[in-house]
N, C-alpha and C positions, 0 to 999 in steps of 0.2 A: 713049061707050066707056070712060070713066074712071072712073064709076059701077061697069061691070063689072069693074074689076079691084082693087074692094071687097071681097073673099068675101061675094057677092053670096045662098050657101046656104052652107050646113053641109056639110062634107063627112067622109064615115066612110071607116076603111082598117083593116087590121090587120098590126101590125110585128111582122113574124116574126123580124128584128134589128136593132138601133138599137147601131152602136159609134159611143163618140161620145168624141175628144179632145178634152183644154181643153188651150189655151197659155194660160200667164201672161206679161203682157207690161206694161212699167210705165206709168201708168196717160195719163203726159207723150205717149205713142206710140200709143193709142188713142184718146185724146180727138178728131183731126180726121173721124172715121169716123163719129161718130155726130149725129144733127140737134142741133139748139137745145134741142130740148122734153124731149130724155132725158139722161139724167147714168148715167156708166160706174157700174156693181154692182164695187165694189171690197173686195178683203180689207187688211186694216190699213194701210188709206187708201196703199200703195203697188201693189198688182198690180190690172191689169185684167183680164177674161179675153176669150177669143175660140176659138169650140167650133169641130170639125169634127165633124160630123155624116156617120153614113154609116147608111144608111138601105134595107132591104128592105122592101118594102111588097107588100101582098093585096090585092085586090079593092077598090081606092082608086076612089071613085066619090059623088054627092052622096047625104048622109045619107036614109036612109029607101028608096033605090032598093033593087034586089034585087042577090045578091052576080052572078050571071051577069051584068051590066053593067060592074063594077068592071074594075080594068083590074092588072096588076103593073106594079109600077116600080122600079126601086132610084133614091136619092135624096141627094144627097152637099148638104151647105146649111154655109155657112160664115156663122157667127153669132159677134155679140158682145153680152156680157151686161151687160144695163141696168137702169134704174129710171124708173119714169113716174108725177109726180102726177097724179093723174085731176081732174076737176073735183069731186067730193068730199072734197077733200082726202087720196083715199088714195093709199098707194106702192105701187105693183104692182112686181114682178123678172119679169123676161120678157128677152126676145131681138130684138135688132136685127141682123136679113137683109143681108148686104153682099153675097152670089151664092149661087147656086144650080146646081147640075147633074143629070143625070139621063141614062139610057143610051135614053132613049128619046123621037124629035121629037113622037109627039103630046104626049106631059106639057111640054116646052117649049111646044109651039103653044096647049095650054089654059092650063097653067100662065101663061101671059105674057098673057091673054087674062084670067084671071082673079083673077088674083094683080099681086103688085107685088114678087115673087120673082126678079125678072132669071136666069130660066133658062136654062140653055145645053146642049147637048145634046153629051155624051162618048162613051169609050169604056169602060167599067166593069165590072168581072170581078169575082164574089165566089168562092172558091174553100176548101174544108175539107179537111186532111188531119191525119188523129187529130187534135191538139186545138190546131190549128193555123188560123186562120180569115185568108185572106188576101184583101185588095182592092185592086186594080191599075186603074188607068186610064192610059195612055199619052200622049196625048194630054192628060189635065189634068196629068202630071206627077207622082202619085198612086202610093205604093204604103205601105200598111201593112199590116203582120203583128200578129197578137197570141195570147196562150195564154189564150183564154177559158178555160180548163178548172183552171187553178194554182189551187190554195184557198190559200196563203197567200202573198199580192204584195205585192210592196214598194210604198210611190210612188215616181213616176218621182224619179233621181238629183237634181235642183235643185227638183226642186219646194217651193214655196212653204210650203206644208202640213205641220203636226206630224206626220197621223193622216190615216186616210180617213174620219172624222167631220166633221172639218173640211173635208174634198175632197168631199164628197157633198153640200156646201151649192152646189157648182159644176158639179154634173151635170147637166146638158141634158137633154130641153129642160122649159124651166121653163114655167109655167102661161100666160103671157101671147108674146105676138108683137106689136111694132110698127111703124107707117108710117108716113111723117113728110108731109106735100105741104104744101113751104114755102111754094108761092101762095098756099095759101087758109089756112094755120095751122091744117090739118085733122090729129089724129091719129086713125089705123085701128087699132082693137085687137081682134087675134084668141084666143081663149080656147081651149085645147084641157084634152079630157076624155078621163082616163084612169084607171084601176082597176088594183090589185095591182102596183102601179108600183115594183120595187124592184132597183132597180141592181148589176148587180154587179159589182166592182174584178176591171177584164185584167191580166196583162202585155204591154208593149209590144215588141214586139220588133225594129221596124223603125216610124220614122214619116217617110216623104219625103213631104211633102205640096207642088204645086206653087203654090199658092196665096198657102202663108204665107210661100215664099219668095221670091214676087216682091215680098212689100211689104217686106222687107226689115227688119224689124225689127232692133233691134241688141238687146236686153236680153231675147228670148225664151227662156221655157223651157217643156218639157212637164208638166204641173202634175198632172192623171189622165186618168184611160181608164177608162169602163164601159163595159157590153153589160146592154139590157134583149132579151128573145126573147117572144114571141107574147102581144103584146098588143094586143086593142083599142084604136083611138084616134081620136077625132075633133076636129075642129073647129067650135067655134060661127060662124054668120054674123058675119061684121066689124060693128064697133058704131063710129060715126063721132062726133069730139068735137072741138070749135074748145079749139085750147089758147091759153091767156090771158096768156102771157110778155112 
C-alpha cells in the first residue's frame, strides 16, 4: 500500500483558478515543519514562506485517460517553500505538503490512497460577483476575498518585498513537490508541468484563513497573492531517491 501512494502515474487536470497566498513568516518558526532532508527557500536569510493554495480544478483524472473520466474538484493545499539537493548535486525549489483539503470525499479517499497529501474533506464555496472572487469554507475556518480584476495593486501593507519582481520569485506552485519517509530516508519528488504560466498580482481584501491560525505564528505577515486562470497542468509519476545526510 505504501508503494501506492508514491504518484504511482501521472496525472493531468486543467486549472480554471489557482489563487494562491504567501505568508512570510521568520524563518526560526518554520523550520520544525519541515523534514531533515529539506532546508526552508528563504529571502534575505530572514523570511520563510508558507503558500495557501486555493485551487479549481477540470477533468483531474491520470494522464493520458480521456477528459469524460476526469473528475472536478476544488482543492485548498497549505504548503511551505523549500530546497532539496538531489543526488546529483542539484538544488531544486519546490513545496513541502503540510495538509490538504478538498470539497469533495472521493478526491480525499483516492487522494489518501495515492498521494502522501493528508487530505481532508471541507466545506468550500467559490463565489464571483463583478470583480470580486470569494472562497468560504466554514468548517476549515476559511474565507478570503480578493479583486482579481485591479491592474494596478499594491503588495500587501508588511510585506517583505520591495516590488512584485521580487514577490513572483514566491508564487506557487513552483516546479518541484516533496515527501520525506524518515524510515527508509526515502525522498519522493513530484514534477509538475505547465505552459503560459503567468501570474497575476490580486488585491486582498479579506484573508481569515483557519489554518495559519491554529499554528499560531507570532511574526506572520501577508507577503502576495496571485491568480493563474485556465491552465493545463500536470504531474510527472513520483521519482523515488535514498537521501544521503
Amino acid at each position: 500500500m505504501l508503494s501506492l501512494k508514491n504518484h504511482p502515474f501521472a496525472v493531468e487536470t486543467f486549472f480554471e483558478s489557482s489563487l494562491v497566498l504567501t505568508y512570510a513568516v521568520p524563518k526560526e518558526e518554520l523550520k520544525q515543519f519541515i523534514p531533515e532532508c529539506l532546508e526552508l527557500d528563504t529571502f534575505n536569510d530572514t523570511w520563510a514562506f508558507v503558500a495557501v493554495a486555493m485551487v479549481q480544478t477540470k477533468d483531474l483524472r491520470p494522464k493520458g485517460f480521456p477528459k469524460f473520466m476526469g473528475n472536478d474538484f476544488f482543492l485548498t493545499g497549505y504548503r511551505i517553500f523549500v530546497r532539496y539537493t538531489d543526488m546529483r548535486g542539484k538544488r531544486l525549489r519546490g513545496l513541502y505538503i503540510i495538509k490538504s483539503e478538498t470539497n469533495k470525499n472521493k478526491m480525499s479517499f483516492f487522494g489518501n490512497i495515492f498521494t502522501h497529501y493528508n487530505y481532508t474533506t471541507t466545506d468550500i464555496t467559490l463565489s464571483k460577483k463583478e470583480n470580486i472572487t470569494r472562497i468560504v469554507s466554514k468548517r476549515s475556518g476559511l474565507e478570503v476575498e480578493v479583486n482579481a480584476e485591479k491592474e494596478e495593486v499594491q503588495l500587501p501593507q508588511h510585506s517583505p518585498f520591495a516590488d512584485w519582481k521580487e514577490a513572483r520569485r514566491f508564487a506557487g506552485p513552483l516546479p518541484f513537490t516533496f515527501t520525506y519517509n524518515k524510515n527508509t530516508k526515502e525522498v519522493l519528488i513530484i514534477e509538475g508541468v505547465r505552459e503560459n504560466w503567468t501570474p497575476r498580482a490580486v488585491e486582498v481584501l479579506k484573508h481569515e484563513v483557519g489554518f495559519i491560525k491554529e499554528k499560531n505564528f507570532k511574526g506572520i505577515v501577508l507577503a502576495n497573492a496571485f491568480i493563474i486562470e485556465n491552465i493545463p497542468y500536470y504531474w510527472k509519476k513520483g521519482k523515488i531517491e535514498k537521501w544521503k545526510g
